[in-house]
C-alpha positions, 0 to 999 in steps of 0.5 A: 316390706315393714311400712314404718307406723305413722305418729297417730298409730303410736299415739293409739298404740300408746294410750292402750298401753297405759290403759293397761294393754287390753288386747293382750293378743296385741300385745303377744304379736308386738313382743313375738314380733321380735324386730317389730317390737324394737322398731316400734320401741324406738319409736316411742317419745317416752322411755321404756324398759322391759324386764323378765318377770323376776325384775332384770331389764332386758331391753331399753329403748333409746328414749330411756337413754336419752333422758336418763343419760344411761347407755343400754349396756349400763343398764343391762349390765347392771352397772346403772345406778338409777334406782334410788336406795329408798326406792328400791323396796318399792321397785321389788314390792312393784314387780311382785305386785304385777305377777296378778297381771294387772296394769297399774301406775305409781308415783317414784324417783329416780337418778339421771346420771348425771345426778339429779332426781326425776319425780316420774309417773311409772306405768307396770304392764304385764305382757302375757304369752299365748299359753297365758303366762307373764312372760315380761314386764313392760315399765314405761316412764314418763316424768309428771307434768305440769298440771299434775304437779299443780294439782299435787302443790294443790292439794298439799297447799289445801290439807296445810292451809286446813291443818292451820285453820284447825289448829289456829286458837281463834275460831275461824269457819269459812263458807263458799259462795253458796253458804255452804261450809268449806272450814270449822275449826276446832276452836269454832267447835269448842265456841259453838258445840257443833263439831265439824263432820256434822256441818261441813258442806252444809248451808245451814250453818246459822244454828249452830250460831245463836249469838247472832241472834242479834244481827241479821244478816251476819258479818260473813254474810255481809262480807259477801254483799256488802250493802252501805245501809248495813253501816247505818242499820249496824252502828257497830260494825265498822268497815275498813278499805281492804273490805274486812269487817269489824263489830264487837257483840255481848251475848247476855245467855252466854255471858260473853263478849265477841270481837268478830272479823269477816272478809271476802275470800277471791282468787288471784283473778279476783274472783269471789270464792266465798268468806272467812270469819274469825270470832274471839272471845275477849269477854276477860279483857272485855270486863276488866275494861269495865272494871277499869272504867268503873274504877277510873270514874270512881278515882275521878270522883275521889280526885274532883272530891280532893280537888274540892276539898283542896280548894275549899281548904285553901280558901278556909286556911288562907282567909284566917291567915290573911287576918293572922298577917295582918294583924301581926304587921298592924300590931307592929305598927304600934309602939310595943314593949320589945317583949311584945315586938318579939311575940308578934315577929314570932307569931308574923314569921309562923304565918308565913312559914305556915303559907310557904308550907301550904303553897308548897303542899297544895302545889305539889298535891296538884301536879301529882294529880296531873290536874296542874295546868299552864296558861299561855298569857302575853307578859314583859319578862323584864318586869316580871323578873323586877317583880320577883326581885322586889320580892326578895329585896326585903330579906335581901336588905336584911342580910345585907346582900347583893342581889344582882338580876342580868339580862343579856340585851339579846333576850326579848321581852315580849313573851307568850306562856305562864308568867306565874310558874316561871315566878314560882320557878325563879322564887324557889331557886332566889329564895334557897339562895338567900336562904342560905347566903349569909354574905356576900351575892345573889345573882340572877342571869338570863340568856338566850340560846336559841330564837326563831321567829316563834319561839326562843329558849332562854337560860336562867342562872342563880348563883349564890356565895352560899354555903355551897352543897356537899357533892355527896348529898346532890343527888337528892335535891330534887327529890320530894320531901328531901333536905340535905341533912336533919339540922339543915331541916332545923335550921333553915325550915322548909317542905323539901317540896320546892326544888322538887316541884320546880323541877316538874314545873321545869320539864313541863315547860320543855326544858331543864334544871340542874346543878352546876359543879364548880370549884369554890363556895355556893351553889350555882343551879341553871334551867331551860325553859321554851317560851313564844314570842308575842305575835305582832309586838315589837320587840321591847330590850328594856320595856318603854322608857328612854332618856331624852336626846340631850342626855344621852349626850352626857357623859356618865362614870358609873363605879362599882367593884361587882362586875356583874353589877357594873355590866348591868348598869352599862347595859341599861345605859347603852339601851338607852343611847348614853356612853359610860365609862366604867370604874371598879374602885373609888380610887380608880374613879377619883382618878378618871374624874380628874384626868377627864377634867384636865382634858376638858371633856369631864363627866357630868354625873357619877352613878356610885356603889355603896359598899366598894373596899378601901374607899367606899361610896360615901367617902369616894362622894366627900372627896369629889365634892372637896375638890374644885376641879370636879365638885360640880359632878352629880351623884347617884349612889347605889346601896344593897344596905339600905339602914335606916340613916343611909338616905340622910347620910347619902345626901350629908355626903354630896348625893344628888339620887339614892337608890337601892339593889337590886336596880330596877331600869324604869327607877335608875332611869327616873333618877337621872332624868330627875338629877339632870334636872336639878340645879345645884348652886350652893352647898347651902341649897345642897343641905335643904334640898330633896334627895331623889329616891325611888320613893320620890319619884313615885311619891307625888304621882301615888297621891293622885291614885284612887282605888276602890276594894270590894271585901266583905270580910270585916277583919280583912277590909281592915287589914287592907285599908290598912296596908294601902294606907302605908303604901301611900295610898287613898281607898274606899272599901265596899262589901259586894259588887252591886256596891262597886259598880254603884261607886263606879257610877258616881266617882272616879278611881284608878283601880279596883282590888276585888273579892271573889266570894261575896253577898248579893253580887260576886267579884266574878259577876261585877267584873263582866258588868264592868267590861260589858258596859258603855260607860268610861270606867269599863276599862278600869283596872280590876286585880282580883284579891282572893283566897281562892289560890287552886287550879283555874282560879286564876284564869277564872278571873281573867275570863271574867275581865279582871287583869290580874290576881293576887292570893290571900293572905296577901303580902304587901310588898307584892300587892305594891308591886301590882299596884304600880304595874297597873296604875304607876306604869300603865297609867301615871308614869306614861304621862311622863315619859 
């Protein structure tokens, strides 16, 4: 009886059987066998099919079945369609090769039945009868396991990652562990001249590198054992946390500069497989950084060298200028015939129509060449608009305008930044506006639209009643060298620089500038610009003055048919702790002044505009003091006019206190301290008494101030005592600073006005003695007066001790305005406060 083969015997069976079926008797018995066969077929775990020699199965085993999802007859009959098309060739190529009756295995594909494609390992046997024929073909399948099919994903894995090193345009080469190595692409072969077949698997690769010559050991080298004393032998290499390395190397034979890169090479357990390095020729950028280097030191050079010239020609041309002005307005001071006055206007407006256009020019030259700087300096906003108004309220006068400057309350004062820029800022945009007003307004206002505890951003309007901007030519304003038209250029003069250079200075204080469209005449232009807050200052809405409790108690009509400007004054006076009433006409006034008296609650002053429509400032004054209910009522006046004669005429018409526009807050606050306490008993005393003006108020104080000026040019010193001496005020002139400290020594003076460039000591020196020193002047207020007007030159004073700078040729209305800051305000007028 057939005892049933135990799975060991079939394991035998089977590895004989893909070995080829050496045994061919063996193989004759299995087949004669007949039922043996099929019970041992049955039996096997993997499918099998047997087929005459010309290819038709004759047998299929139930492991086929099972697998394939054939049946046995499908297959037999030729109904199975298992074969795929392009396998089909292959399967007849297969069964013609096994007519040399040898065992051999090949890779195919096949279809279950159910669709889907098998990659299987077939194994061809041949079965060979007892008279040595092939009697059958013996095809067993099996599907290719996991560990073949990894070593085939390998394999492909491994020929495309060295099919993408060949062909990457960087040379790359990689060694294993030993030195020996692994991959030279073509690109290593067109650096090097060595070709791959020649060094693959080979240790001695550093031949073929001689521009490592160098450095030893080499960066792949490195990346393998890296050590930190390679870092501090190898200053160029750099070494990254992922552990690539890095270094850059010039190779003089070849003339060529490499950035090279080496990392370790580890497997997903982490071990160390060996190295790549990649080596790029950057020898074209390498050079044109040299060039650019070279070309940037000489472009710095020619810059330093403008920046020279720039300075050194400022200097000459404003020194020459300063005498020019002068002279100009010394010559004026003298009785001329009209044709002489003429030639020297003509010869003072050139100058300053030339200083303009240097300004302008020098200031442009320094922000195209990125060599402008800001300086971050704690400065009073107020006071340094009320300095930019002063500057303009000459040409102001002169056209008879209203200049109106308006801060809203909520604005801080005490700021962080460049009060010099925001100025230059502020007198391009006042000075076109004036320029090209010729009746009616000039207003300047400033809110605030953002603050933190930092920082705050301020807006800045200037309107004018002008004669407005065409819309189609807006597009050019803030471009350089542009004017609106040829006759405007004609006509009203100018660089076309200003509104282009303020547009710069704009931006580079964070913010920005532009035109506001709106209906009617003029031109309204606005900016932005973000400024700090001073650290540890209280906050100052206006600057430190006060009135005393007493008179806030009054009760005050102020009258004026701008409303900007009546705004202004009532913002001032609620500041101060008073209460007004306000009025935009003199009738209107007249009117309140009465009823208030009727209800015996009347005001104690009236504070006046000159320049109202139907009754004026002058005849509303008459009317007061010709009526007996309110006669008594103090007055000030307020004029933008300012003629020669008003004063007189003011005070002829009943006016206790005369002041000019634009209202600075510190003199309106003066004058009515000053009116309250006048005692006005009779119209006689009225004729014979001293009228309060912003001169009066200062006038007795300025007599007390000494300053000392160090100036060594004669012409200059001339024209500077001159110009003090007009302003009121007492000066000793010296020629260097050994000279100033020796004054110092000796004599009291309340400010120095001091040359940079002079013989023996200059201003720079003598200004650090005086700040160094134990004595009691060292405190004393130092403004520089200088042609030195180029970047850092300002600042260079202030680091040498001096408070503050001034440029030649110097304006005298501006260098009145520095006097007063630092004697009158800081000094003089604290006393009285």
């Amino acid at each position: 009886m057939f005892q049933r083969p135990t799975y060991e015997e079939l394991e035998k069976r089977i590895r004989k059987l893909e070995k080829g079926c050496q045994s061919t008797s063996e193989c004759e018995a299995v087949i004669d066998g007949g039922e043996h066969f099929s019970i041992f077929a049955e039996a096997l775990p993997f499918s099998v099919i047997v087929s005459t020699p010309t290819g038709r199965p004759v047998y299929v085993n139930a492991a086929f079945e099972k697998f394939s999802g054939w049946s046995r007859h499908e297959v037999l009959t030729g109904a199975a369609r298992w074969i795929p098309e392009h396998e089909t060739e292959k399967q007849t190529r297969h069964i013609t090769q096994i007519q040399d009756k040898t065992v051999f295995r090949v890779q195919a594909q096949r279809y279950k039945k159910c669709g889907e494609m098998l990659d299987l390992s077939l194994v061809y046997c041949p079965v060979i009868n007892r008279a040595g024929n092939l009697s059958a073909v013996l095809i067993i399948h099996n599907q290719i396991s996991m560990h073949e099919q990894t070593q085939k994903d390998l394999k492909d894995s491994n020929q495309s990652l060295t099919q993408i090193i060949n062909y990457l345009p960087v040379a790359t080469f990689m060694i294993d562990t030993q030195g020996r190595v692994l991959a030279w692409n073509r690109a290593m072969e067109r650096l090097t001249g060595v070709q791959a077949d020649k060094i693959l698997g080979k240790g001695n690769y550093e031949y073929a590198l001689p521009f490592y010559h160098e450095r030893r050991p080499m960066l792949i080298n490195m990346a393998l054992a890296w050590d930190e004393n390679y870092q501090k032998n190898f200053i160029s290499i750099k070494r990254y946390e992922d552990g690539v390395l890095t270094s850059e190397s010039y190779h003089p034979e070849q003339d060529i500069y490499l950035a090279c890169a080496s990392r370790m090479v580890q497997d997903s357990d982490g071990r160390v497989l060996g190295a790549i390095e990649t080596l790029l020729d950057i020898s074209e950028t390498k050079k044109a950084e040299i060039k650019l280097k070279a070309a940037r030191k000489a472009a710095e050079a020619a810059n330093h060298a403008k920046s020279d010239f720039l300075a050194n020609m400022s200097h000459e041309i404003r020194t020459p200028l300063n005498g020019i002005l002068g002279m100009a307005g010394m010559l004026l001071d003298t009785d001329l015939a009209s044709e002489q006055q003429d030639y020297a206007l003509a010869v003072e407006s050139s100058a300053d129509s030339l200083l303009a256009v240097i300004n302008d020019i020098l200031d442009y030259s320094k922000i195209e060449a990125g060599k402008l700087n800001f300086e971050i300096i704690d400065f009073d906003l107020r006071l340094a608009l009320e300095d930019i108004v002063d500057l303009l309220s000459l040409e102001v006068e002169k056209k008879g305008l209203e200049l109106i400057c308006f801060v809203s309350p909520d604005v801080p004062s005490m700021l962080q930044g460049d009060p010099g820029r925001l100025r230059q800022i502020l007198l391009n945009l006042l000075s076109n506006a004036v320029k090209f007003t010729h009746q009616g307004e000039v207003i300047i206002q400033v809110k605030c639209l953002k603050e933190s505890s930092s920082e705050v951003e301020l807006r800045f309007t200037v309107k004018d009643t002008g004669i407005g901007i065409p819309e189609q030519r807006r597009g050019l304003l803030f471009k350089s060298f542009s004017q609106l038209d040829s006759s405007t250029t004609r006509k009203y003069g100018g660089t076309g620089l200003g509104l282009a250079i303020s547009k710069q200075l704009v931006e580079m204080m964070g913010g920005r500038i532009n035109l506001v469209a709106h209906e009617g005449p003029g031109a309204i232009f606005q900016f932005t610009v973000l400024l700090l807050k001073q650290v540890q200052k209280k906050d100052q809405r206006p600057p430190a003055i006060r009135l005393p409790v007493d008179i806030q108690d009054k009760r005050i009509l102020l009258v004026d048919d701008n409303p900007t400007s009546l705004e202004m004054l009532n913002d001032c006076l609620k500041a101060w702790g008073c209460h007004a009433t306000l009025a935009s006409s003199g009738k209107e006034a007249l009117e309140l002044l009465v009823l208030q008296m009727e209800k015996t609650t009347p005001f104690d002053m009236a504070i006046i505009d000159l320049m109202m429509p139907e009754m004026d400032g002058n005849c509303l004054s008459r009317n007061i003091k010709s009526h007996p209910l309110i006669k008594d009522t103090l007055l000030i006046l307020l004029t933008s006019r300012a003629l020669r004669g008003d004063a007189a005429l003011a005070r002829d018409s009943g006016f206790d206190g005369y002041l000019t526009k634009p209202i600075k807050p510190f003199f309106l606050n003066r004058a009515i301290l000053s009116v309250f306490g006048k005692k006005v008993n009779s119209a006689s005393t009225r004729q014979n008494r001293k009228l309060v003006t912003r001169y009066t108020i200062i006038e007795d104080e300025k007599r007390q101030v000494r300053i000392l000026l160090a100036e060594d040019n004669e012409t200059n010193k001339k024209v500077a005592l001159h110009v003090l001496g007009k302003l009121g005020y007492e000066a000793r002139a010296v020629s260097n600073g050994k000279e100033v400290i020796k004054l110092l020594e000796r004599d009291a003076y309340h400010l120095v006005l001091m040359d940079i460039q002079m013989p023996e000591m200059d201003g720079y020196t003598a200004s650090r003695i005086i700040r160094d020193s134990s004595k009691s002047y060292r405190h004393i207020p130092i403004v520089a007066m200088t042609a030195n007007a180029m970047k850092g030159d300002r600042e260079k004073c202030l680091e040498s001790g001096m408070n503050d700078y001034i440029s030649k040729p110097v304006n005298p209305q501006q260098l009145q305005e520095k006097i007063e800051t630092w004697i009158c305000k800081t000094h003089l007028f604290q006393n009285s406060e």
